[in-house]
C-alpha positions in Angstrom: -22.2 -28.4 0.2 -23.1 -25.2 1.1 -24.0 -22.0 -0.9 -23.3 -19.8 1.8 -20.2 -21.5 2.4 -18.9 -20.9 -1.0 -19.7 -17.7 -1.8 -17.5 -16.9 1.8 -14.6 -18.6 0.0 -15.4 -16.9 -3.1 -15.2 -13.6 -2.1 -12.2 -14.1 0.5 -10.5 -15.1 -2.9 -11.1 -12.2 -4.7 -10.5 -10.0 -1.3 -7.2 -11.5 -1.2 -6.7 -11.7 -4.8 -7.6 -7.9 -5.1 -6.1 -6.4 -1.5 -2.8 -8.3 -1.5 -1.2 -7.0 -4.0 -2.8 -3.6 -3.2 -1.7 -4.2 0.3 2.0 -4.8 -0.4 2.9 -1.8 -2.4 1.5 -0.3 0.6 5.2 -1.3 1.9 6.9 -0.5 -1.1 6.1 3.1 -0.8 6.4 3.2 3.0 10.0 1.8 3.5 10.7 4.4 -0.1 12.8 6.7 2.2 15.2 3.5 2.9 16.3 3.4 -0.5 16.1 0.2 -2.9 18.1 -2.2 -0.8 14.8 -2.1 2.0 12.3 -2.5 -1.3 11.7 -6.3 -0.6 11.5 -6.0 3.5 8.4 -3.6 3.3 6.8 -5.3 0.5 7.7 -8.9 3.1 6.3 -7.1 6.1 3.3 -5.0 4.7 2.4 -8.3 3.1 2.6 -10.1 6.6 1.0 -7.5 8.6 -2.0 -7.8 6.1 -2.1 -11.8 6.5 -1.2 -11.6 10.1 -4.1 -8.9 10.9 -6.9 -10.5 9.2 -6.1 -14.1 11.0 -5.3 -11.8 14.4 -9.1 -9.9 13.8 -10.7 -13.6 12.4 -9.8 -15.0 16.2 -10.3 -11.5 18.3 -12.5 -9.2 16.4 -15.6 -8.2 18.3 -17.7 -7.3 14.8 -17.9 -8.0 11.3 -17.1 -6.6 8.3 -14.1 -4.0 8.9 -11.1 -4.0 6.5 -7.7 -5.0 7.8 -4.2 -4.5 7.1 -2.0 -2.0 6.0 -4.1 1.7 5.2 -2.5 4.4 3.1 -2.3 6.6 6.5 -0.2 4.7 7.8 1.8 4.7 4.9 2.7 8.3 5.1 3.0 8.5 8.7 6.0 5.6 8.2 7.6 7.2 5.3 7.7 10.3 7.6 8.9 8.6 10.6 11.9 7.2 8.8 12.6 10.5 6.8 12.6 12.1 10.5 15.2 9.6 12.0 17.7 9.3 8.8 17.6 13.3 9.4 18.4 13.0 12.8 21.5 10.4 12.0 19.3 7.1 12.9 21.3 4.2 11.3 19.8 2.6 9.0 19.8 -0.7 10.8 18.3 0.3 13.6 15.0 2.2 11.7 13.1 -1.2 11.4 13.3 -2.4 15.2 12.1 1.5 16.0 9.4 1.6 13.8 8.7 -1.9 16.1 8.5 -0.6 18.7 6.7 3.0 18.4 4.1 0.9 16.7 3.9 -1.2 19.4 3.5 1.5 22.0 1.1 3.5 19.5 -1.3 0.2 20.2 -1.3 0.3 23.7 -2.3 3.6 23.5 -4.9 3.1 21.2 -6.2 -0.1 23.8 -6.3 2.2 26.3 -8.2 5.1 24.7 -10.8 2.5 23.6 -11.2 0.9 27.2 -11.5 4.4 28.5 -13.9 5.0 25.9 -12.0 8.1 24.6 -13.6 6.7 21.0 -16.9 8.4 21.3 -15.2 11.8 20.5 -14.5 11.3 17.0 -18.6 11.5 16.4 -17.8 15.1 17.5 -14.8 15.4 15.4 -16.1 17.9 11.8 -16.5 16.1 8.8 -14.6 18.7 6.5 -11.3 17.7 8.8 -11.9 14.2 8.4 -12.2 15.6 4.5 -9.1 17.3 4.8 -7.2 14.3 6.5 -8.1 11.9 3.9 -7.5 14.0 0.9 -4.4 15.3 2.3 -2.8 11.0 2.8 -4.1 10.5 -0.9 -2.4 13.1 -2.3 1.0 12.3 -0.7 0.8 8.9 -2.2 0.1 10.3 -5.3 3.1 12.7 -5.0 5.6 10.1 -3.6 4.6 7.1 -6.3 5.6 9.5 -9.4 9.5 9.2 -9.1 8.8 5.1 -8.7 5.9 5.5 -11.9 8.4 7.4 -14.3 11.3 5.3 -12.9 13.4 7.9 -11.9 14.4 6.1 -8.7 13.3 4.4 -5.4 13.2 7.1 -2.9 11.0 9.5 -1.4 13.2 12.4 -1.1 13.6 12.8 -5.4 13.8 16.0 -6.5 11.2 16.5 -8.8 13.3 19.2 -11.0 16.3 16.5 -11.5 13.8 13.6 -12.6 15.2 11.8 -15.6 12.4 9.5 -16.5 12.4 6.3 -18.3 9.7 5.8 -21.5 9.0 2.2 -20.4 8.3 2.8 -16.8 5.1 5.2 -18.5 4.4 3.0 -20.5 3.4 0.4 -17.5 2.0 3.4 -15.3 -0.1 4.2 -18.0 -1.2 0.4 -19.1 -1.8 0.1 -15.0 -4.2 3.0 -14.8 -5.9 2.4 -17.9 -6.9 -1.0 -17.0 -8.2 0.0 -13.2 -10.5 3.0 -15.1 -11.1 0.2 -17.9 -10.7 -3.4 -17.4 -11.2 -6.0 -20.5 -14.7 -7.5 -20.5 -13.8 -10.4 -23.1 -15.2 -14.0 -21.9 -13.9 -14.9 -18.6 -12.3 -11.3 -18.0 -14.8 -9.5 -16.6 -15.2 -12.1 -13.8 -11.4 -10.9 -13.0 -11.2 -7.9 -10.8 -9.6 -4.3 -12.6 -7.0 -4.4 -10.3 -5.9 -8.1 -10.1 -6.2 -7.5 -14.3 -3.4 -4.6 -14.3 -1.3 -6.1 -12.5 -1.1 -8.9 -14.3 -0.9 -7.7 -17.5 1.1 -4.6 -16.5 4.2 -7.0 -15.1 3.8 -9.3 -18.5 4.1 -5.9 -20.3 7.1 -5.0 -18.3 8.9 -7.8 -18.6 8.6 -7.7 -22.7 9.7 -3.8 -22.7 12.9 -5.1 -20.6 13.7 -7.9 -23.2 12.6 -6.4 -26.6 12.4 -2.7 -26.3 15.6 -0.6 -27.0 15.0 1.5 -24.3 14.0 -0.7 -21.7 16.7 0.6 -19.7 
């Protein structure tokens, strides 16, 4: 037995625990432009790339303690890529084996910069556009998760002056953001992460509203 030991398992647990399900609506919201039908391939893949990047790092990385797996810029950088393509008449069935591919490429480029050392100019790069940049991705989640939060549809591209909302999708938005800012502390629940808490109780929530609640619907 080892303290060390368990206390890595421990809090693998609660990383996975926490950044899975985090992780995977990271998919949801990227493959949004697709429509509904590609709703369970991005939340498959984003929670594959997550699992297959932390083993990938476990066996390759050169240092410790970096976060892996799906980030919210590259969240909007796929929604956009697939809003650009269905604009330009891409089928749909070929979007997924592009967005392959152009990833693909976009990591042998990044290999390269970092073998060439092209890295060290970031530390030159000013910290109000790194600001800008990071503010900017947060914002477009925000933006593109409110048609999916009021339940007004699974798309990107909702017109926000057409949004027929649903009372029981707020309802869960709002259970779901009240438990992240205030989780239960009773007993054993304040050993359970905020987020791991609203989703868990936000789903059981759902679930009644769609059985019991007259306008579930």
């Amino acid at each position: 037995y080892s303290p060390k030991l368990f206390s890595d398992l421990r809090a693998g647990l609660r990383g996975a625990l926490i950044g899975v399900p985090q992780e995977i609506n990271y998919g949801l919201l990227a493959f949004a432009p697709l429509g509904l039908s590609f709703a369970g391939v991005g939340l498959l893949m984003s929670f594959f790339a997550s699992a297959l990047g932390a083993l990938l790092y476990a066996i390759l990385g050169a240092s410790k303690g970096h976060v892996v797996g799906p980030r919210p810029s590259l969240v909007v950088l796929v929604a956009g890529f697939f809003s650009a393509l269905i604009l330009g008449g891409t089928p749909v069935t070929q979007l997924p084996g592009a967005l392959f591919l152009t990833i693909l490429l976009a990591g042998l480029v990044l290999s390269l910069s970092a073998r060439l050392g092209f890295g060290d100019l970031f530390k030159y790069m000013p910290l109000p556009v790194l600001t800008g940049f990071t503010v900017g991705v947060a914002a477009t989640l925000v933006v593109s998760a409110v048609p999916i939060a009021l339940g007004a549809g699974f798309s990107m591209g909702v017109k926000y002056g057409s949004l027929l909302f649903r009372p029981s999708s707020l309802i869960v938005t709002g259970l779901t953001v009240l438990i992240c800012i205030r989780p239960f502390t009773w007993r054993f629940l304040r050993f359970i992460p905020a987020v791991l808490q609203a989703l868990v109780f936000a789903t059981a929530v759902h679930w009644m509203l769609v059985y019991f609640a007259p306008f579930s619907d």
